[in-house]
C-alpha positions in Angstrom: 0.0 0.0 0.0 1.5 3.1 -1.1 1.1 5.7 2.1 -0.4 9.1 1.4 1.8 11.2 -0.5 1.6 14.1 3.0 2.9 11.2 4.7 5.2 9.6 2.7 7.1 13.6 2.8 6.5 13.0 6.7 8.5 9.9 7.3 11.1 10.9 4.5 11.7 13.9 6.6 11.6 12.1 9.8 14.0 9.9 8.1 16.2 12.5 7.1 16.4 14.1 10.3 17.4 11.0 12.2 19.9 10.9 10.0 21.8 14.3 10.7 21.2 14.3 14.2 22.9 10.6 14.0 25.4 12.4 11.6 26.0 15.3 14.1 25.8 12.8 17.5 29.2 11.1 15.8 30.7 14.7 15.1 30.8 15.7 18.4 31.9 12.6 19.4 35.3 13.4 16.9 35.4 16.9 18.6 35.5 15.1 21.9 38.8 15.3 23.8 40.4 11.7 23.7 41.5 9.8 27.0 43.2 6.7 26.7 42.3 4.1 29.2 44.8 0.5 30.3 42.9 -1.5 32.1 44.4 -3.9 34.4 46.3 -7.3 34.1 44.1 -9.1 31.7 41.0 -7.5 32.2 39.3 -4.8 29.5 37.4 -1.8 29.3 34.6 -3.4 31.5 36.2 -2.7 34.7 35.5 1.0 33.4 32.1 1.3 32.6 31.2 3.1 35.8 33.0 5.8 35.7 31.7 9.0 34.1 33.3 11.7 31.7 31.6 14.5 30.7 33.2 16.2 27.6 35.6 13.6 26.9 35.8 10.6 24.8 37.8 7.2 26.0 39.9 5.1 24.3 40.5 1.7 25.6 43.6 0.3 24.4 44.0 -3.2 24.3 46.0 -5.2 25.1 48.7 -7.1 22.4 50.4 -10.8 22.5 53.7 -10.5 24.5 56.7 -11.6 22.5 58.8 -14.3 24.3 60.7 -12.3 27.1 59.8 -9.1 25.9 61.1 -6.4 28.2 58.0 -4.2 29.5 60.1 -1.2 28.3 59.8 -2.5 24.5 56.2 -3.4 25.1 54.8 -0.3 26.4 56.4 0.9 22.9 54.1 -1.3 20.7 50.9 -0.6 22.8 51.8 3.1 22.3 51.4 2.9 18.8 47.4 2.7 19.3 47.5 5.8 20.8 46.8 8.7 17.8 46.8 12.1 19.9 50.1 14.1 20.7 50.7 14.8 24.7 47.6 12.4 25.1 46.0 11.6 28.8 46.5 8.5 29.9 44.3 6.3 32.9 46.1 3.5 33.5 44.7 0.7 36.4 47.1 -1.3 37.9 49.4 -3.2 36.2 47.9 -0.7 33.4 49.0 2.3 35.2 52.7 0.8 35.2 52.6 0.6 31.5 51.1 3.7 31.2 54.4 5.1 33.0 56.3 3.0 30.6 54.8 4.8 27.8 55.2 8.1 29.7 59.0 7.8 29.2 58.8 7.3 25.7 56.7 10.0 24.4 55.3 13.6 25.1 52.3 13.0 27.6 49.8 15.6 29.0 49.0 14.1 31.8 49.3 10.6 33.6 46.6 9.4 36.1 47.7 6.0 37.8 44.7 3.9 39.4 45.4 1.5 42.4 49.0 0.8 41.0 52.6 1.7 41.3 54.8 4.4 39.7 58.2 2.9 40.9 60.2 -0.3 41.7 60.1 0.9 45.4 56.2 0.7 45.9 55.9 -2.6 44.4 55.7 -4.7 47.6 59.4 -6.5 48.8 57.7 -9.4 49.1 56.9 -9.8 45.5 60.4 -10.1 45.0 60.6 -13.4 46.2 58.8 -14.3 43.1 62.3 -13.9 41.1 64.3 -16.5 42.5 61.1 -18.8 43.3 58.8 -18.0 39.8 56.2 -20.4 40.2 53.4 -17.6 38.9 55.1 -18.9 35.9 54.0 -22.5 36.1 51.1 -22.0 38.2 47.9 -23.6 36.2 45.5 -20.6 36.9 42.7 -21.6 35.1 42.7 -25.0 36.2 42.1 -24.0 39.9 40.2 -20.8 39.2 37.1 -22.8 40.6 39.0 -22.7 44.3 40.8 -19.9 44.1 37.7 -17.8 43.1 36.6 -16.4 46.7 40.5 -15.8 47.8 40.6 -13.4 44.6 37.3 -12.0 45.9 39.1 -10.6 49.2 41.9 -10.0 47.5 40.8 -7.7 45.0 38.2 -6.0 47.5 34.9 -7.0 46.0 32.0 -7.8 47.4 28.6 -7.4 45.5 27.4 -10.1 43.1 27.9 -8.0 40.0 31.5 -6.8 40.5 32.2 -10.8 41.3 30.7 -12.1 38.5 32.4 -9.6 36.5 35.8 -10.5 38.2 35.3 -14.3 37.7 34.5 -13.5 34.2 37.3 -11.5 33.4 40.1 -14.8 34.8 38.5 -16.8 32.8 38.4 -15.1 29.8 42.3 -13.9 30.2 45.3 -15.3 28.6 47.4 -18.0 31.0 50.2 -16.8 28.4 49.5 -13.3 28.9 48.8 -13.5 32.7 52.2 -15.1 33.4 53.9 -13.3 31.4 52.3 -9.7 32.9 53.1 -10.8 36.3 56.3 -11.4 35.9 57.2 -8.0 34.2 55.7 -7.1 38.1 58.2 -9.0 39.6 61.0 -7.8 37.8 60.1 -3.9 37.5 63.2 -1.9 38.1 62.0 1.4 37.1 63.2 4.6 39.0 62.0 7.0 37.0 58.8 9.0 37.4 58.1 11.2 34.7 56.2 14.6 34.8 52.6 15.1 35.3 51.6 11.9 37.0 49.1 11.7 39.4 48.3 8.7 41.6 45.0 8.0 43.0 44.8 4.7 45.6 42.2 3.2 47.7 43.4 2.7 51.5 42.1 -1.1 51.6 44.4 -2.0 48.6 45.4 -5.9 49.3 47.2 -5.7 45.8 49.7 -2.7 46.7 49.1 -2.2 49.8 48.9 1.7 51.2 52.5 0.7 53.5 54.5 0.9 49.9 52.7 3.9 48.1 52.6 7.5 48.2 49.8 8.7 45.9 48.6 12.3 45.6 44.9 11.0 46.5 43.7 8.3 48.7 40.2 7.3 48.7 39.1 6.1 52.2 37.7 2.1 51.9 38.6 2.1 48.2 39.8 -1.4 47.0 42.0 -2.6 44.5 39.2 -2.7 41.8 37.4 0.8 43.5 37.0 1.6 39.6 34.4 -0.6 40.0 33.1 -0.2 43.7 33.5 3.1 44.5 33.1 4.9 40.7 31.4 8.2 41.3 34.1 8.9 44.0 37.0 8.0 41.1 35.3 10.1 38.5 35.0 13.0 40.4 38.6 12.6 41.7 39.4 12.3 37.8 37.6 15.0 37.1 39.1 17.6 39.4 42.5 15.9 38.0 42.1 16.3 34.4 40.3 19.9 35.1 
C-alpha cells in the first residue's frame, strides 16, 4: 500500500532528520577530547564502565600478545602505537598504570593518572620479589584451579557485590594464561626509578594488591579497593575529574 503522498514527505523527513542528528551525535563525538584508558592485568574496558566523563571521549587500548621475554620497556612501545593524539591523557589501572608510565617515558604526555597501581620499583611490595628466584606464577595452572581460588581473589581484589564478582570471575576466565604469566612477571622484575612529569596517583586505602604501606599517591580514597574503579566509581570520577580539570 502506497502511504499518502503528505505522509510519505513525513517519514522521509523524519528519516532524514534521524539521519543528521545521527550524523551530528558522531561529530561531536570526533570533537571530543580523547582519554586513553589501560585497564588492568588481563582485564578490559569493562572494569570502566562506571566511571563518568563529561566532555571527553575514552579510548580503551588493548592489550597485544607478548613476545617471548619481551622487556615491559619494549612493550609499552608497541601498545603506544594505538595511541593517535600528541601529549595524550593517559588512565592506566594497575598493572595498566605501570605501562602507562612506561609509555610516559617514551613520548610527550599531557598528563598521567595512575589507578590503584605503582609508579616505581620501590612501591611494588618487597615481598613480590621473592617471586624472582622462586617464579612459580610462571607455572602455576591458573585456570585450572580458578574454581578454588575464586573467593580468595574476591578478598583479595576488595569486591563484594554479586555484579563486580561475576564480573571479576568473568574476566580470569576469559584472560590469557600466556598473557597473565607473562604480565606478572614483568611485576616482579620492575626496576623502574623514574617517574616522569605530570603523574598523578589515585589509591584506595584497603588496597590488598599494593598495599597503602609501599605507596605515596597524591589522593587516597578512604575504603577504596583494588578494583574501586568498579566499587566506588562516582568517587573516582569525580577525583578524575578535578584531576584532568
Amino acid at each position: 500500500m502506497v502511504p499518502p503522498p503528505e505522509k510519505a514527505g513525513s517519514l522521509q523527513s523524519s528519516r532524514a532528520f534521524t539521519i543528521s542528528a545521527f550524523e551530528e551525535i558522531k561529530q561531536i563525538e570526533k570533537s571530543l577530547k580523547e582519554i586513553y584508558f589501560i585497564s588492568g592485568l588481563g582485564a578490559d574496558e569493562r572494569v570502566f564502565r562506571l566511571l563518568k566523563f563529561e566532555g571527553y571521549r575514552p579510548v580503551h587500548l588493548g592489550w597485544l600478545e607478548p613476545q617471548p621475554s619481551e622487556p615491559i620497556e619494549a612493550y609499552a612501545q608497541r601498545l603506544a602505537a594505538q595511541i593517535k593524539t600528541s601529549k595524550p591523557v593517559i588512565i592506566g589501572l594497575s598493572f595498566g598504570g605501570m605501562i602507562a608510565v612506561e609509555i610516559a617515558k617514551q613520548i610527550p604526555v599531557e598528563k598521567v593518572i595512575l589507578l590503584s597501581s605503582v609508579k616505581d620499583r620501590y612501591e611494588v611490595p618487597p615481598y613480590y620479589r621473592i617471586f624472582r628466584w622462586l617464579p612459580i606464577h610462571r607455572i602455576f595452572p591458573f585456570k585450572s584451579v580458578l574454581w578454588a581460588i575464586c573467593w580468595f581473589a574476591y578478598w583479595v581484589f576488595g569486591v563484594s557485590v554479586p555484579d563486580e564478582r561475576k564480573l571479576l570471575k568473568t574476566i580470569l576466565l576469559e584472560t590469557d594464561p600466556h598473557f597473565l604469566k607473562w604480565a606478572l612477571h614483568r611485576v616482579v622484575l620492575w626496576q623502574n626509578e623514574e617517574i616522569p612529569e605530570d603523574v598523578t596517583h589515585i589509591h584506595g586505602s584497603c588496597d590488598r594488591i599494593f598495599p597503602t604501606l609501599f605507596v605515596e599517591p597524591d589522593f587516597m580514597l578512604p575504603n577504596g579497593g583494588h578494583l574501586m574503579v568498579m566499587h566506588q566509581a562516582r568517587e573516582v570520577s569525580a577525583l578524575l575529574e578535578k584531576v584532568i580539570g
